[in-house]
VMD Tcl script that draws the C-alpha trace (Angstrom):
set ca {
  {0.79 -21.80 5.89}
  {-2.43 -23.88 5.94}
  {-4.84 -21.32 4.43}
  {-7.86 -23.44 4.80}
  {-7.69 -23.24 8.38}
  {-7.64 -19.07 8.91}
  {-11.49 -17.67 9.36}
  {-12.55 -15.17 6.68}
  {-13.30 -11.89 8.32}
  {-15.90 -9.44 7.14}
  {-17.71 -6.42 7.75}
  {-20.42 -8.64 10.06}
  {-17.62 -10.41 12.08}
  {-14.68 -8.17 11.83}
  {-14.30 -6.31 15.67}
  {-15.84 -2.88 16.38}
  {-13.13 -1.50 18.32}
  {-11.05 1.20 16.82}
  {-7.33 1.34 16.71}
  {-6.74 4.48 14.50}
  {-9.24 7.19 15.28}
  {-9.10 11.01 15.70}
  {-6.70 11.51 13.17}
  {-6.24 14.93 11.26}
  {-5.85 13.08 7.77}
  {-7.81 15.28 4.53}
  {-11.11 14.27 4.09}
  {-11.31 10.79 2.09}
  {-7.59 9.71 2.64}
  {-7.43 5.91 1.44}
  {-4.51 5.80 3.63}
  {-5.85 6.01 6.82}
  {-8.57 4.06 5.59}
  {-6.23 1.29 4.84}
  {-4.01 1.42 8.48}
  {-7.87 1.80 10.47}
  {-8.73 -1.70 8.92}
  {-5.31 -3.09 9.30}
  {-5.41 -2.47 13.06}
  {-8.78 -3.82 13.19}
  {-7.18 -6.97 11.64}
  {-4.08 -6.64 14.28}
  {-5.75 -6.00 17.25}
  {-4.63 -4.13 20.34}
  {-1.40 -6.16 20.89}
  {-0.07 -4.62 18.18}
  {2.79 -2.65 17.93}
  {3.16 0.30 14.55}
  {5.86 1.56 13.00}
  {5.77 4.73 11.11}
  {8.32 6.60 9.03}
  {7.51 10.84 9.02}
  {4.89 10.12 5.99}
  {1.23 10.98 6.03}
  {0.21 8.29 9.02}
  {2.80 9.93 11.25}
  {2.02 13.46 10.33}
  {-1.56 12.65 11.14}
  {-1.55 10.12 13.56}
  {0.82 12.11 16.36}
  {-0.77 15.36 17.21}
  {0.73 16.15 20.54}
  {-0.81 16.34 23.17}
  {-3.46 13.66 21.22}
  {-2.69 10.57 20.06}
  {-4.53 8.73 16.79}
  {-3.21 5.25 17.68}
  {-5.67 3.00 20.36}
  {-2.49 0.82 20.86}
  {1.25 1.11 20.51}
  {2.52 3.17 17.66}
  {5.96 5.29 17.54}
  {7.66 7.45 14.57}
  {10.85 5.97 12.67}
  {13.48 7.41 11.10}
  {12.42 8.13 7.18}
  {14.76 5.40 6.15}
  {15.00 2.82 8.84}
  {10.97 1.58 9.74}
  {11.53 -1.51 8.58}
  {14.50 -1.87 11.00}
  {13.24 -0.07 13.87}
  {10.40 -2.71 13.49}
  {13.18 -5.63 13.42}
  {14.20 -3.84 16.86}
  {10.70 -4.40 18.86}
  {10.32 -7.67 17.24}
  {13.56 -8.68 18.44}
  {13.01 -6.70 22.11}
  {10.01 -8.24 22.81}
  {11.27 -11.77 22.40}
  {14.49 -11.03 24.66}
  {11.79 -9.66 27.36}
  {9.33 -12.50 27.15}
  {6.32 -10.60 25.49}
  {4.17 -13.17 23.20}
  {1.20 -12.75 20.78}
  {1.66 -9.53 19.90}
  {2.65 -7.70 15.77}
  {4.87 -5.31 14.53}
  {3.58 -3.84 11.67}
  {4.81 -0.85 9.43}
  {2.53 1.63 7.81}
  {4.42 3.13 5.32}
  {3.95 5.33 2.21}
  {5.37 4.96 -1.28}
  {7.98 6.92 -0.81}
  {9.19 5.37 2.45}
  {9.18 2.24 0.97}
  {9.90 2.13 -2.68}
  {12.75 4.85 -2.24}
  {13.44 5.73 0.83}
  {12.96 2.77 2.34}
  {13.83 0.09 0.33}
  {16.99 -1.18 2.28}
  {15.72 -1.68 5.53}
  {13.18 -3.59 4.06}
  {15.13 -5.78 2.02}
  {17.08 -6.11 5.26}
  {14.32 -7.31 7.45}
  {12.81 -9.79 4.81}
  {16.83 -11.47 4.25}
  {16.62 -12.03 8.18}
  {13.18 -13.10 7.90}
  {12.33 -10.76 11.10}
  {8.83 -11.59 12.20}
  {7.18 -8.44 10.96}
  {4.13 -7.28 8.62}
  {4.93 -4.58 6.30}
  {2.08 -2.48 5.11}
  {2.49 0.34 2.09}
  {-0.22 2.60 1.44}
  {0.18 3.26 -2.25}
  {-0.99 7.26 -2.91}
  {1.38 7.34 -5.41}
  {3.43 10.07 -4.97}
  {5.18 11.87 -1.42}
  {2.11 13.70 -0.20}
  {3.07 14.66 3.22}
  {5.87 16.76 1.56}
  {4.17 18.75 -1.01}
  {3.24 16.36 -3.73}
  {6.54 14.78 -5.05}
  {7.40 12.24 -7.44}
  {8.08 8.99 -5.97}
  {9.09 5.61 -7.23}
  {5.82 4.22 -7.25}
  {4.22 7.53 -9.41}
  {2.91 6.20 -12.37}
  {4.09 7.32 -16.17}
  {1.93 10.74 -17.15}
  {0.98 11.84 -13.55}
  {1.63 15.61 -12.31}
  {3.23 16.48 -9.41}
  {5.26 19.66 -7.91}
  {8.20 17.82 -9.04}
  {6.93 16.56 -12.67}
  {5.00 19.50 -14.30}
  {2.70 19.02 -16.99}
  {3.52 21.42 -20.06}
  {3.99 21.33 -23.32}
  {7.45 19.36 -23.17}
  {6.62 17.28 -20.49}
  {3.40 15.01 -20.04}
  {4.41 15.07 -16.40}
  {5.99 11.87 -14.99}
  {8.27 10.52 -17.72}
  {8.65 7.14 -15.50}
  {6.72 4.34 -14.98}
  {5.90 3.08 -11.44}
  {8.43 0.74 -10.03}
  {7.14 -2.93 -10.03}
  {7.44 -3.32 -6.08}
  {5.87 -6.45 -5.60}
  {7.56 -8.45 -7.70}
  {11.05 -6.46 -5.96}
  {9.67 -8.11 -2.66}
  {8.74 -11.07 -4.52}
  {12.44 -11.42 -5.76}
  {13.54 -11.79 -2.31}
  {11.50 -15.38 -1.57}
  {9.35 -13.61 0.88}
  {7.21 -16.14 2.55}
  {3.98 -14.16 2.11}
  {3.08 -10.91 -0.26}
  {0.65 -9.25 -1.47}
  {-0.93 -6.65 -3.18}
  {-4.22 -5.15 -2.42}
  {-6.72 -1.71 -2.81}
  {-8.81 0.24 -0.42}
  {-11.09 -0.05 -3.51}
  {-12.03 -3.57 -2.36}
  {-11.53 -3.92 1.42}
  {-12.63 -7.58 1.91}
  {-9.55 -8.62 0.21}
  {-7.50 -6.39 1.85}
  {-8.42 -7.40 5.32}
  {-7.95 -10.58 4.43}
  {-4.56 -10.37 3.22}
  {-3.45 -9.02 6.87}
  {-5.22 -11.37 8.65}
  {-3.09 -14.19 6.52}
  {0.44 -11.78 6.91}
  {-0.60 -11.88 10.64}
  {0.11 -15.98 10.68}
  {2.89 -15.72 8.92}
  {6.16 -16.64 10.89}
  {8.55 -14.39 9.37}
  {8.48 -11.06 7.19}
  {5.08 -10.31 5.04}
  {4.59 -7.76 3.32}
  {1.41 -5.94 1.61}
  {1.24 -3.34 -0.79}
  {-2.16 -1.55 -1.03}
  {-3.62 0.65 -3.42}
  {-4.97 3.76 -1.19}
  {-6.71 7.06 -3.09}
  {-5.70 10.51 -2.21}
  {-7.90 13.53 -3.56}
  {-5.43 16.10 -2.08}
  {-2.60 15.20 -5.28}
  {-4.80 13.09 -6.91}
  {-7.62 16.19 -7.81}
  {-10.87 13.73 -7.05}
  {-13.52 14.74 -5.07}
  {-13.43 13.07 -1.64}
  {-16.37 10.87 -1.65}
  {-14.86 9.19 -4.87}
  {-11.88 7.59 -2.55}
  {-13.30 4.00 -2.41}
  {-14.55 4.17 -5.83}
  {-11.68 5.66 -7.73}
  {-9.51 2.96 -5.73}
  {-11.62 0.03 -7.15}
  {-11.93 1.50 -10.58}
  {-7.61 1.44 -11.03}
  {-8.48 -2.45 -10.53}
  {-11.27 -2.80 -12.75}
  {-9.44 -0.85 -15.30}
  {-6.12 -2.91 -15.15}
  {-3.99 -0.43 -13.50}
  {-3.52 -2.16 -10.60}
  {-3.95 -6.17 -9.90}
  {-4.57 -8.10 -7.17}
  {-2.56 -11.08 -6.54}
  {-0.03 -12.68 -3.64}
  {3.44 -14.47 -3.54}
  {3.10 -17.42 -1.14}
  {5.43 -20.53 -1.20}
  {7.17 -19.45 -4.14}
  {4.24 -18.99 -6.73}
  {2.49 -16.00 -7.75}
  {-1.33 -16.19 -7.87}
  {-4.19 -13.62 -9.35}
  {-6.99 -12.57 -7.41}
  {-8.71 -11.28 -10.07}
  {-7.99 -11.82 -13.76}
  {-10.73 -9.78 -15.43}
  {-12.08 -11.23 -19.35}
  {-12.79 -7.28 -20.00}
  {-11.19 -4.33 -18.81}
  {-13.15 -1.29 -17.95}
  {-12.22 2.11 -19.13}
  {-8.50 3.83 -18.65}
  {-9.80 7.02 -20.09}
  {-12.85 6.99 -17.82}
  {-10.40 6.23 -14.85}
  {-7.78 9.15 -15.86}
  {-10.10 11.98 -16.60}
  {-11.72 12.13 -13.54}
  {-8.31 12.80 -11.53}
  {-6.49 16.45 -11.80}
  {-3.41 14.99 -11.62}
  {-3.92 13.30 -15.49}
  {-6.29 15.89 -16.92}
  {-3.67 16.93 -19.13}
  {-2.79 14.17 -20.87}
  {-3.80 13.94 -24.44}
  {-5.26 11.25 -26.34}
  {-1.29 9.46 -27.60}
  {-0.27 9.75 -23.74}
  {-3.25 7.69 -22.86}
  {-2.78 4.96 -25.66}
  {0.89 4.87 -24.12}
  {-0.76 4.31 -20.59}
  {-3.26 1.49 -22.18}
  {-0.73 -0.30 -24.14}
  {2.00 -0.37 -20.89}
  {-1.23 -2.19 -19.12}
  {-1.62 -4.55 -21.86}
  {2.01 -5.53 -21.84}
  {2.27 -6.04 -18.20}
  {-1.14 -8.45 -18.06}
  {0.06 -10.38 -20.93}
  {3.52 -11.25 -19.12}
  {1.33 -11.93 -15.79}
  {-0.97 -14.10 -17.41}
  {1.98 -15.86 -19.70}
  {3.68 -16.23 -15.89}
  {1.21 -16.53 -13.50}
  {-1.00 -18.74 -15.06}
}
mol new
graphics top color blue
foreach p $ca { graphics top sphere $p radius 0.5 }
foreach p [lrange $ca 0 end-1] q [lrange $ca 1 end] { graphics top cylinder $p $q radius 0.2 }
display resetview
């Protein structure tokens, strides 16, 4: 993919049409955030696939509709597949320039998920696969997923005195997808949108499977006041929690590769979901970031 020759969209030139609007998602909800820019990116001829997460629950309130273009609800397990389907269907019928993208939660993809994705990225099915990253299955009630991170409570990890809540780290899905010789992937945060935009306007070019993982705030399980969504969302990057970074022809590359890191404590004890955590449970948190940075930047360069 010649990356010199795709235009850099911002807020100035990016369109003012809305895709995703009307929706009944809680106030602040990175994750709608992230599939209303996405669209944006995508463009009318689009064509969405979501599992019954969040986006769905939101997005398909009969007899309204949140979705300006075409959108339908997959099976929990099987979005990635159902997307192979129109990809494939619209090729047998003629239909050119359009995408087939998936918005799908952690859940749906990390767990749930995870073999129809794999799937569609081993046939290289011309597809865009979008997770919005709350970190834990909201729609349902608040549940641990794959992708929770190590200390966080949910309905399903209490915090007590036993238990510091999750006992699990979060899965490293990009590097999964990486595994797989994608041709494009990437991670990204609603925290800064710029680079998010511009990862699906490069997964839109992409002849064959991309995929994007993207860090997206909830203050329903996260226990963060709602204005705080974008914020809180760029602080888990400044802080090292999250990274931003792609897989393209082979190699991984950093977006950002901060000299200093700003403060995990800061970060943690402004969400309910960590307030528990004591001082040790923290240091664990801070010295799992440290480890993972110092194998990117030993690998990544």
């Amino acid at each position: 993919m010649d990356n010199t020759a795709i235009k850099k969209i911002n807020a100035k030139n990016i369109t003012d049409k809305e895709y995703f609007y009307g929706h009944k998602a809680c106030a602040g909800c990175g994750g709608s955030l992230a599939v209303r820019q996405a669209l944006k990116v995508l463009g009318d001829r689009s064509y969405s696939v979501l599992p019954a997460g969040c986006m769905a629950a939101v997005g398909f309130i009969y007899p309204q509709m949140a979705f300006n273009s075409n959108a339908v609800i997959s099976m929990f397990p099987g979005s990635a597949s159902m997307a192979s389907g129109i990809t494939a269907g619209n090729k047998a019928l003629g239909v050119e320039d359009t995408h087939t993208v998936v918005f799908a939660g952690d859940g749906g993809t990390a767990d749930i998920g995870l073999q129809a994705l794999s799937g569609a990225i081993d046939r290289d099915d011309k597809l865009i696969y979008i997770c919005y990253d709350n970190e834990a299955y909201m729609n349902t009630g608040i549940q641990k997923s794959g992708l929770t991170p190590f200390g966080t409570k949910t309905t399903t990890t209490p915090a007590g005195k036993n238990l510091p809540g999750s006992i699990t780290e979060k899965k490293n899905l990009f590097e999964i997808v990486a595994a797989h010789d994608i041709k494009y992937a990437a991670t990204a945060s609603i925290g800064y949108i710029n680079d998010f935009i511009n990862k699906v306007n490069k997964a839109k070019q992409v002849d064959g499977t991309s995929f994007i993982h993207v860090y997206a705030s909830c203050p329903t399980g996260w226990g963060t006041p709602t204005e705080t969504s974008v914020e809180i969302a760029k602080e888990a990057v400044d802080c090292g929690l999250w990274y931003l970074a792609e897989y393209e022809n082979g190699e991984f590359k950093l977006n950002r590769n901060p000299k200093e890191f700003k403060s995990i404590p800061e970060y943690i004890k402004k969400q309910g979901r960590f307030k528990h955590l004591t001082d040790d449970q923290i240091k664990h948190i801070e010295a799992a970031r440290d480890k993972k940075w110092a194998r990117i930047r030993k690998n990544w360069g």
